[in-house]
N, C-alpha and C positions, 0 to 999 in steps of 0.2 A: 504494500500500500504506500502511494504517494503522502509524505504528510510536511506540510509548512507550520515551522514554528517560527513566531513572531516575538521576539524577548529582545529588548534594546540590551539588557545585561550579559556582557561575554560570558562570563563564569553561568549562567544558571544553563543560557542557550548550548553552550558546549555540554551540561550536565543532560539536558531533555534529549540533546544528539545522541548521546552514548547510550543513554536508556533506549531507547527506538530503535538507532541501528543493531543494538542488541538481540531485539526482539526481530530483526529484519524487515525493518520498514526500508523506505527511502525519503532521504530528511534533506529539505531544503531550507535555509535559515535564512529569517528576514530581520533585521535590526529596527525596523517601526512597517508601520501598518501599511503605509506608501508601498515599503519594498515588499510586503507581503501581496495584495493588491496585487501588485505585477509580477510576480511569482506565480499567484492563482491563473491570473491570466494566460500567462505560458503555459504553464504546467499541467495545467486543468486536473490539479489534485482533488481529492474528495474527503481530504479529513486537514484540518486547521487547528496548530494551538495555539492561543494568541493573548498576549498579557494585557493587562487592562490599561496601567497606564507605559505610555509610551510617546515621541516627537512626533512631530507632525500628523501622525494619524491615530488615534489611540484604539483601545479592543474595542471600545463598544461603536464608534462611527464605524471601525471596517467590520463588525459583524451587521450594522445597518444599512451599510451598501453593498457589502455583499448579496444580503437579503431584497434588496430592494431593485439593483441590477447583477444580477445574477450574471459571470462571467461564463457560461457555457447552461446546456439545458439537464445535467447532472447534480443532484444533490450534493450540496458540502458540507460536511458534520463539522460545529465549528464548536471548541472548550475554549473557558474562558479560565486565563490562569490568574489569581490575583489574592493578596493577602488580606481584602476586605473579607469579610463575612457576617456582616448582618443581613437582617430577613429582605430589607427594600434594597441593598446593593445586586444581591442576587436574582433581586425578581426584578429591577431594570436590565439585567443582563442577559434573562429569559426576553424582555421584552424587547427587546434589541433586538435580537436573533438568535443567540448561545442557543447549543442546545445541552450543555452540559456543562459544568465548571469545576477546579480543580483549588483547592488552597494551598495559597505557599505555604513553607518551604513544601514543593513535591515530592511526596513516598511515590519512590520508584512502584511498588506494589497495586498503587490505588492507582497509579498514572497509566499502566499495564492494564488492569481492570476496567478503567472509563473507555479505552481507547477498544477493549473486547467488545465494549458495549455500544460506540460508536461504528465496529465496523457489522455489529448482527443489523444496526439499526440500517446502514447503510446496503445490506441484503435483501433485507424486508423492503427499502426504498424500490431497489431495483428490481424485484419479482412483481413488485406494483405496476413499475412502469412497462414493464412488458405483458402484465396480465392487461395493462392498460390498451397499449399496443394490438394487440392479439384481437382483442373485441373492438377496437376501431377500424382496425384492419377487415373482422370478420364483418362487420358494417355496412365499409366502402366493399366490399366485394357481393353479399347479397343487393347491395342497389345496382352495381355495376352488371351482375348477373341480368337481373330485373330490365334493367336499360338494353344490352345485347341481346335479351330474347327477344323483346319490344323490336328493335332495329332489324335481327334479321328478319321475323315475320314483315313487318313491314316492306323493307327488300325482298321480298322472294316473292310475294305476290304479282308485282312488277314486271320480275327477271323473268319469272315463267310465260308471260307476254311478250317477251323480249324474245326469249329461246324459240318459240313457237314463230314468232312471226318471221324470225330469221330465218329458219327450215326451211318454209312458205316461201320467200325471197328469193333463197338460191335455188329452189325450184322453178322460179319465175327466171332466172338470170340463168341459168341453163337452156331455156325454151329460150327468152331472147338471144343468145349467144347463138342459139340452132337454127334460130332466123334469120340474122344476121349470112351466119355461116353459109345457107342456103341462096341467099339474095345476092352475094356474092358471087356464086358458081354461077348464077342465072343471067347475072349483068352484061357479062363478056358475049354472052350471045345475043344482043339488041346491036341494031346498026352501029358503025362505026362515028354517023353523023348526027343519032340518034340527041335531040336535045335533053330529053330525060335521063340519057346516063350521064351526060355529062354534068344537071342538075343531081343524080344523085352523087357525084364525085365530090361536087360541093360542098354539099350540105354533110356529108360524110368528114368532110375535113374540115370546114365549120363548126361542128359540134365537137369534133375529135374524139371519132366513135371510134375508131381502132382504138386507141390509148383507154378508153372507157371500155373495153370490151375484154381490154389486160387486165385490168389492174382491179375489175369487177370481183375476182375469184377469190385474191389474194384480201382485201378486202373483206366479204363475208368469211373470212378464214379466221384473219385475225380479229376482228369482234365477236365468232365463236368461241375464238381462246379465252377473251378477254370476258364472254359471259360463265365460260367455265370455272376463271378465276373469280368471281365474283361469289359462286357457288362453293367455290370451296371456303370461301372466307365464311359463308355463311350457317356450312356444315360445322367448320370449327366453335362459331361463335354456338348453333346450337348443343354440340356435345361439351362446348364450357360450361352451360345454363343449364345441361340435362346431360347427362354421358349415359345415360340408358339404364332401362331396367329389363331387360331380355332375362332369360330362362338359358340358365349355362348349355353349351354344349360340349361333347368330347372335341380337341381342338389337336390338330398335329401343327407343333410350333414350327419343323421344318418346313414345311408349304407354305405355313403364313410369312415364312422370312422369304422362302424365293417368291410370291405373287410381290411382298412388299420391293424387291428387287428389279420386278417388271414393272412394276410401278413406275418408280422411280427412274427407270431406265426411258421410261415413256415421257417422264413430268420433264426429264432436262434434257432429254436429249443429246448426252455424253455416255459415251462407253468408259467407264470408272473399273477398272479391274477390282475382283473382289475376292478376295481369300475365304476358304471357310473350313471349321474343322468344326466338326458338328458328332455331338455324342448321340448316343442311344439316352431316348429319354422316356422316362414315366407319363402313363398316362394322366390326360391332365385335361380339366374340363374350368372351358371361359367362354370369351366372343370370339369367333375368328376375324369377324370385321374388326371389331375394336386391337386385336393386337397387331393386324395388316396397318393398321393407319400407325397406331403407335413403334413399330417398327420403320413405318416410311417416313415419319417424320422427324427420328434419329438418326437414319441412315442421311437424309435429306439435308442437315442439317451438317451434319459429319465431310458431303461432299462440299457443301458451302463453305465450309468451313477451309477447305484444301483448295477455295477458287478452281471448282471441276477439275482439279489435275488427284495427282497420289493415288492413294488406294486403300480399298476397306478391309479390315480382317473381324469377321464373323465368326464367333465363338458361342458355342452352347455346353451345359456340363448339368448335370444332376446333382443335388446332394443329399440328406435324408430327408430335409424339409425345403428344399428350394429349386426348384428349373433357375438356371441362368444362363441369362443370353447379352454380350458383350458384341457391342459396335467401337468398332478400333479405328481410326482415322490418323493420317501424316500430317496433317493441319499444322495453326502454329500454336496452338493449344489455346483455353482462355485463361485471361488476367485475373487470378487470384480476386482484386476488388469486385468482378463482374458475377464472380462465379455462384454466388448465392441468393443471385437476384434472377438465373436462365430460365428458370422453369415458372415465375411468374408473369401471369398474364399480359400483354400486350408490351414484353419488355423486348427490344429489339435493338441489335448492334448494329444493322442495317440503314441506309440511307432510305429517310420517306420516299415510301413505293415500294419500296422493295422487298417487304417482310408486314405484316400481320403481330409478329410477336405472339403467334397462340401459337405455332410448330410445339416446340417442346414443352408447354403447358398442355396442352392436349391430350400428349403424350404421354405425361405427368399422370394426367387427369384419368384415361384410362385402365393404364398401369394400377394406380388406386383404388380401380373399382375391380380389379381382381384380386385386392388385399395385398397386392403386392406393393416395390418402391425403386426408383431408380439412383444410382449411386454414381458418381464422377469422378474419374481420377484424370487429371491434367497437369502437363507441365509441356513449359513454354519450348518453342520450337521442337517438341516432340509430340504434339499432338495430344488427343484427347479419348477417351476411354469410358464410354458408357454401358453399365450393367443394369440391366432388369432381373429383379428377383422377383419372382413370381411363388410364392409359395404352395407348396402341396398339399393342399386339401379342396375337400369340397365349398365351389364359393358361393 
């Protein structure tokens, strides 16, 4: 534990150091309140002992502005050291801030003991602020659920107009293409001085029906892509909101990793070399869709990861309680800071457009409903290492 003692007297402050480092704290020493203050600052300690009076700043204005501008969003447990002790000096010193006080001369013993007391108190602080955490958190995610279902219903009623009329379209744009095509073959057989062919030569490069008659296909191609993507975003957004309630079936993990492999081979359109050593495994009963998607958006992520180039190695093994299946990637691994934030929702390293941020929550999210969990081992320019445990039993 960080701890700043504030004592203008050498002789006591060397005494409070030796005790503490004793006990293995780490002790930074301020000679008035000021240099504590900016100690706190830096330091972002969470335990203070600080003598009453003292230059320029004394215990009880910096346990006031401690309290009142707090240097970080962390609790600081602050003792008040002082040789007063009557009933009103110590209850201005509650009121101040202290939460605790100490009489001089310090017994080592009792100085030991407050400071046990200040670090359970500072426990109890912090399983508050994460229980705090945890339910604000679970908060923003049931509404943000609530909002995503809302959105993709909304969207998909739309898209399904969209996909429909597009069909219809390049149905149409085939006939006219075959009309064109036919009106063509039939032109060259009209007079030579015929004025209507040469009005229709015109009017054909006026409109610039050739170049509209290219570029027609490719066109309705790429806004099927782009309605398909649309769909999968929306797939993802409903298995966030709902990941299903289906009736397990028997599920052979090897198929679902090679359809997930054809998938994938289909979704980028790279030939990725892929290793695999695949055990003999227990029979095992889930979704095969849901662990098809959860596989493709490991492995998906794995090639992203290695900018379409490297290669995958595909691992499965059995234990008394667990199927695992391992996605191995050459990538350049991710950043330590990043790395406990991948599997949350809409969190993306990708430049906007490029990513959704539900890939590996999805994935997450799946995985969870077969009671199993996925685990990460990464390091930097060696790539990254994803395990699904899938435990054995009935789910």
């Amino acid at each position: 534990m960080d701890i700043i003692v504030a004592e203008d007297h050498p002789v006591s402050a060397k005494l409070l150091e030796k005790i503490l480092l004793r006990a293995g704290h780490n002790v930074y020493l301020a000679e008035d309140g000021e240099a504590a203050w900016d100690m706190l600052c830096k330091h972002q300690a969470r335990m203070m002992l600080t003598d009453w009076m003292m230059p320029r700043l004394d215990g009880l204005s910096l346990c006031r502005r401690i309290r009142e501008t707090p240097p970080s969003s962390s609790y600081v447990y602050l003792v008040l050291l002082t040789a007063r002790d009557g009933t009103a000096d110590i209850l201005s010193g509650f009121e101040a801030g202290a939460d605790d006080y100490i009489a001089k001369p310090v017994n080592p013993d009792e100085l030991m003991a407050r400071i046990r007391v200040g670090l359970r108190h500072l426990s109890m602080e912090d399983r508050h602020e994460k229980t705090l955490r945890r339910l604000m958190r679970s908060e923003k995610m049931a509404s943000l659920g609530q909002l995503a279902a809302g959105m993709a219903h909304e969207i998909n009623n739309p898209l399904s107009f969209l996909a429909s009329n597009l069909t219809t379209l390049e149905q149409y744009s085939q006939k006219i293409y075959g009309f064109f095509q036919s009106h063509r073959s039939l032109t060259p057989s009209l007079p030579a001085e015929n004025e209507f062919k040469d009005k229709i030569k015109s009017l054909e490069k006026q409109y610039d029906i050739a170049y509209i008659l290219e570029d027609m296909e490719p066109l309705i191609t790429e806004s099927g892509e782009g309605i398909q993507r649309i769909h999968q975003i929306i797939e993802d957004l409903r298995i966030f909101t709902h990941p299903g309630s289906m009736q397990p079936e028997p599920v052979d993990i090897h198929q679902c990793i090679t359809i997930s492999l054809s998938m994938l081979a289909q979704k980028t359109g790279a030939s990725i070399p892929v290793e695999k050593n695949l055990a003999e495994l227990p029979p095992f009963s889930g979704f095969s869709n849901q662990l098809q998607q959860a596989f493709l958006n490991i492995a998906l992520n794995g090639v992203q990861a290695m900018d379409y180039q490297g290669s995958l190695f595909i691992q499965t093994e059995a234990s008394d309680s667990h199927i695992l299946i391992r996605f191995q990637d050459t990538g350049t691994g991710i950043d330590p800071e990043i790395l406990p934030k991948i599997f949350d929702p809409f969190f993306t390293t990708k430049p906007v457009g490029q990513g959704t941020g539900l890939g590996l929550h999805v994935a997450h999210t799946l995985v969870q409903s077969h009671g199993g969990h996925i685990s990460v081992a990464t390091a930097s320019g060696k790539g990254s290492t994803f395990t699904i445990h899938l435990p054995l039993k009935e789910h």
